[in-house]
LOGUZA-318542 format. One line per 8 residues: number of its first residue (from 1); their letters; for each residue x, y, z of N, C-alpha, C. Coordinates in steps of 0.2 Angstrom, whole numbers, plus 5000, padded with zeros to 4 digits. Layout:
NUM	A	X:Y:Z:X:Y:Z:X:Y:Z; ...;
REM end
This chain:
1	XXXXXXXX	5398:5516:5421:5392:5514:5426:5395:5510:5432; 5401:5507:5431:5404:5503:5435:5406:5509:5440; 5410:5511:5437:5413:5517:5442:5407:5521:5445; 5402:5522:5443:5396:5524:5447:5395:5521:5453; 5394:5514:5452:5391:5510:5457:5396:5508:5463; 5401:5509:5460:5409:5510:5467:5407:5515:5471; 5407:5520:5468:5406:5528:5469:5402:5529:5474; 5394:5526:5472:5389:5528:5476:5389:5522:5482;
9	XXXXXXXX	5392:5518:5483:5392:5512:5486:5391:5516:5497; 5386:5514:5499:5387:5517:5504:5393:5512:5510; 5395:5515:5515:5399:5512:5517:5398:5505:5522; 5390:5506:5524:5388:5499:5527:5386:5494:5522; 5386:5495:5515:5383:5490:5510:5390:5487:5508; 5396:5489:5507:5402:5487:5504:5404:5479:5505; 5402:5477:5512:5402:5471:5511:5396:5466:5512; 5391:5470:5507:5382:5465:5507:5385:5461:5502;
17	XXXXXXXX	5382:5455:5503:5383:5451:5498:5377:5451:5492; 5380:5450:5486:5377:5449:5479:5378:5441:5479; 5374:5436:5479:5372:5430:5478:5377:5429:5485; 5385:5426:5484:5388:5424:5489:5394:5426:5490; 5393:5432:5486:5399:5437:5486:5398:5446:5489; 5403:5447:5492:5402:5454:5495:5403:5459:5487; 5399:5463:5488:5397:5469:5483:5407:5472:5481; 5411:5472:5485:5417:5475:5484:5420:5469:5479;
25	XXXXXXXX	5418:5462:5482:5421:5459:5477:5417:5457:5470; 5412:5459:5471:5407:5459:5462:5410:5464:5460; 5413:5469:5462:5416:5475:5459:5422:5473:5455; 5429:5471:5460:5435:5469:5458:5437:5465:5453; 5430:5458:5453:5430:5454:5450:5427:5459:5442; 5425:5461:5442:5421:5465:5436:5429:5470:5432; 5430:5471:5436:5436:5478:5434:5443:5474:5432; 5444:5468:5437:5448:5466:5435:5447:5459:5428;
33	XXXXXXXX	5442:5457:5427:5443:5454:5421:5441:5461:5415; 5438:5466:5417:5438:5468:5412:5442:5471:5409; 5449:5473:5415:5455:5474:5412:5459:5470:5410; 5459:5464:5411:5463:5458:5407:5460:5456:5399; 5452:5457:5399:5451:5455:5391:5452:5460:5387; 5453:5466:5390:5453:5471:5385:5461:5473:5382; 5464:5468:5386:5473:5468:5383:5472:5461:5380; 5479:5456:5378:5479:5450:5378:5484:5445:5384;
41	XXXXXXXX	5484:5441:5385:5487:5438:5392:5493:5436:5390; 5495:5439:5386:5502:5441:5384:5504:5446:5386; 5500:5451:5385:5502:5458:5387:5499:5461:5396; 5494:5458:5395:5493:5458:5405:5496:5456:5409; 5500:5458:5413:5504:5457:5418:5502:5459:5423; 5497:5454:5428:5495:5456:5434:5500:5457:5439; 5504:5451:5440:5510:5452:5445:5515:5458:5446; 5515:5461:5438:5521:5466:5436:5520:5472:5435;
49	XXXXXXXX	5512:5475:5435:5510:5480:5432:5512:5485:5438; 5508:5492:5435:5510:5496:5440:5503:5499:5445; 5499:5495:5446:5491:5495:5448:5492:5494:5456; 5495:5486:5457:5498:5487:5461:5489:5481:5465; 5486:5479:5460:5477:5476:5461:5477:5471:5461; 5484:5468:5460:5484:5458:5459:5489:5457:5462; 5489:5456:5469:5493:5454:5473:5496:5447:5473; 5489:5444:5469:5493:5436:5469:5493:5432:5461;
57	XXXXXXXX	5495:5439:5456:5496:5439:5450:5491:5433:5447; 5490:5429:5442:5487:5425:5439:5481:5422:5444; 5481:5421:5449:5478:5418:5456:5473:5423:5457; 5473:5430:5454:5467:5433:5457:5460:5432:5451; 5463:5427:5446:5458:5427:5440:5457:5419:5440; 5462:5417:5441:5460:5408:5443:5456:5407:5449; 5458:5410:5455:5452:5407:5461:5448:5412:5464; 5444:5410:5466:5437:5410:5467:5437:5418:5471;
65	XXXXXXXX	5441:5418:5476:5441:5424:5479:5448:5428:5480; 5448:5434:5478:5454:5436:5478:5460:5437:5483; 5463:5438:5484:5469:5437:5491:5469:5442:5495; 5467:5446:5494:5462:5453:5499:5459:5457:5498; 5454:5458:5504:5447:5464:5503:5452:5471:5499; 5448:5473:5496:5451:5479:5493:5444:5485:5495; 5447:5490:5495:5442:5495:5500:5439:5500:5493; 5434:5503:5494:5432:5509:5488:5434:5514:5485;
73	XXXXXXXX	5441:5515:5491:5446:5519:5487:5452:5519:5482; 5454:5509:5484:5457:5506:5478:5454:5505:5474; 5445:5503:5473:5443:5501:5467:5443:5507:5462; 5441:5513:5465:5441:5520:5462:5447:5521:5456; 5450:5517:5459:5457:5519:5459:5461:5515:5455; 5457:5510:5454:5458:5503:5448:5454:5506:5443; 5449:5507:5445:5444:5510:5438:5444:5517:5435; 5448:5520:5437:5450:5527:5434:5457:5523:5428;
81	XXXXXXXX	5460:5516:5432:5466:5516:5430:5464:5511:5423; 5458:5509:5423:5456:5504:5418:5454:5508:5413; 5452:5514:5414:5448:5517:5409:5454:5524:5405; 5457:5525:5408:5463:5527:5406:5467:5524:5402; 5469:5519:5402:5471:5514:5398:5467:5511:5392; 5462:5511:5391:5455:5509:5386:5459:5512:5380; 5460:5519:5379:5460:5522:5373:5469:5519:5368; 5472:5516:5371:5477:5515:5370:5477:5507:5368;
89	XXXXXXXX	5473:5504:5373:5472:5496:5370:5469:5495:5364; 5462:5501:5363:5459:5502:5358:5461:5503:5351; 5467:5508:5352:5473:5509:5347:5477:5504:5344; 5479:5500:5346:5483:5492:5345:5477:5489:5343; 5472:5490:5343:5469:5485:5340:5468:5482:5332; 5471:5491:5330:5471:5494:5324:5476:5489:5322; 5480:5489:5324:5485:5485:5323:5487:5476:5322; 5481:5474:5323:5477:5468:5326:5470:5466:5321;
97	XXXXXXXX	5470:5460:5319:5463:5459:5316:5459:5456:5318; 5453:5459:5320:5448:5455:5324:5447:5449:5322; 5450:5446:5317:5447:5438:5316:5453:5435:5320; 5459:5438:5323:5462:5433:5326:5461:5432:5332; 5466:5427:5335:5463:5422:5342:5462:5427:5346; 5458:5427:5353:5455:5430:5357:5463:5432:5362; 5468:5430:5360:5472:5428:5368:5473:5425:5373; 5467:5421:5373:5467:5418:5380:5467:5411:5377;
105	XXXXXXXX	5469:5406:5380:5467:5400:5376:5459:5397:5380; 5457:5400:5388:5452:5397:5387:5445:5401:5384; 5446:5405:5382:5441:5408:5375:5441:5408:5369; 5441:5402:5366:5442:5399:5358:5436:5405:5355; 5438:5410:5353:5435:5414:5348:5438:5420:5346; 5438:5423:5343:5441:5429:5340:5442:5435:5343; 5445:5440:5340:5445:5448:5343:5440:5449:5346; 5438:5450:5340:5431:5452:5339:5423:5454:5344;
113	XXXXXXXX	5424:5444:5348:5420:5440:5348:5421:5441:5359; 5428:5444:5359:5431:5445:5366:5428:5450:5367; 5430:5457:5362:5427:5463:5366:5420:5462:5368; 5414:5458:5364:5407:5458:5364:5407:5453:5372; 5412:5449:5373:5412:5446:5378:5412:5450:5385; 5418:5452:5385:5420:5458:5390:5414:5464:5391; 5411:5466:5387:5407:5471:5385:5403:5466:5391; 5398:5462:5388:5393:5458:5390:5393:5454:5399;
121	XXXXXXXX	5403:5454:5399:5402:5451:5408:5402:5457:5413; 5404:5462:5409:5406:5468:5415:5399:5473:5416; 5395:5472:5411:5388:5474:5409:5384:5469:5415; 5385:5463:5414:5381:5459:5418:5384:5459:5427; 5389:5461:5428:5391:5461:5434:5388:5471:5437; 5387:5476:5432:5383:5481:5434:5379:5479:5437; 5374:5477:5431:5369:5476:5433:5363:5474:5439; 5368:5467:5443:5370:5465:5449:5372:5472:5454;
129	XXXXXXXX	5378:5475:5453:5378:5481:5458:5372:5484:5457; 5369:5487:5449:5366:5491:5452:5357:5491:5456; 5356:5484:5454:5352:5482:5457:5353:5481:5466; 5358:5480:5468:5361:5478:5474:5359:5483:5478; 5362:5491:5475:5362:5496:5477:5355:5499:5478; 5352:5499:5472:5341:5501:5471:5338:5497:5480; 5341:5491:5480:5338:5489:5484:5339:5493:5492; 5345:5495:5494:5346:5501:5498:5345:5510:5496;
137	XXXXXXXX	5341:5509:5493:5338:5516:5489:5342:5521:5486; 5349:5517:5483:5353:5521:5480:5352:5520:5471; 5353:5527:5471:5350:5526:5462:5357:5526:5456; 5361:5523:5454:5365:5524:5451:5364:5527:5445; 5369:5529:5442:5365:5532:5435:5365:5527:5427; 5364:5528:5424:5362:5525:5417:5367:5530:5415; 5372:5526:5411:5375:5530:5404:5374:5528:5398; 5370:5531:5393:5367:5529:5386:5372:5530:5382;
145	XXXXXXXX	5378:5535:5383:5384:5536:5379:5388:5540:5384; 5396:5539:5383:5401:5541:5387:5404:5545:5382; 5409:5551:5381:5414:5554:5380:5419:5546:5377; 5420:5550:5370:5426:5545:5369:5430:5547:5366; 5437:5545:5369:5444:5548:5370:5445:5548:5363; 5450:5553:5362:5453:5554:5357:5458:5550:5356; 5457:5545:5350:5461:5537:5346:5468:5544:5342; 5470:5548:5345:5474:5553:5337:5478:5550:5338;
153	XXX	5484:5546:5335:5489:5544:5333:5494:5547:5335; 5493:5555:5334:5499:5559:5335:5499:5561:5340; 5493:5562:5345:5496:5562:5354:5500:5561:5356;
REM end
């Protein structure tokens, strides 16, 4: 649904403001912490990855506004690369007991309690787009259920 609301984003609204942020930056901020809680900050390496979407590594999740406008074809482009990545962080999980620490030290609670988080901020920052988007007559879609990748081990 995120990837929808990129997609359909028309090119005069990219930078209307949602509260007192431009709609590109509710976007990156949405895609970029969802691809940080979905790994551990151990394993995320914004500075080092090969995304190429956190130019000022830790700095783009610590301050307020990120170190540059990023356009609709990067974000496309972070969010193919977020969701391609999903079934493989998913897999490690297995590995992994959802009663242990989240990762992060500033979210004192478990596995578990992180994906329901993550679920619930990048859900809430849709929401936000796709409200933004109704208001200029654009209709994002609803996904009620997505295709989900194949977890096979032996891939």
């Amino acid at each position: 649904m995120l990837d929808d609301c990129i997609r359909k984003c028309p090119p005069d609204h990219w930078d209307a403001t949602i509260a007192k942020y431009p709609f590109w930056q509710v976007a990156y901020h949405a895609l970029c912490f969802g691809d940080c809680y979905s790994s551990t900050q151990s394993d995320w390496l914004p500075d080092a990855g090969p995304t190429g979407f956190h130019p000022a590594g830790m700095a783009e999740l610590n301050d307020e506004f990120p170190s540059r406008r990023f356009t609709q074809e990067e974000l496309l482009r972070y969010s193919k690369f977020v969701q391609s990545i999903a079934p493989s962080r998913i897999l490690r999980e297995t590995t992994m007991s959802l009663d242990d620490p989240s990762g992060f030290p500033w979210l004192p609670f478990n596995r578990a309690e992180l994906h329901t988080y993550n679920t619930r901020h990048v859900q809430h920052h849709v929401g936000q787009l796709t409200a933004s988007l109704r208001k200029v007559g654009v209709e994002p879609v609803w996904v009620k259920a997505a295709p989900i990748p194949s977890l096979n081990r032996d891939a």
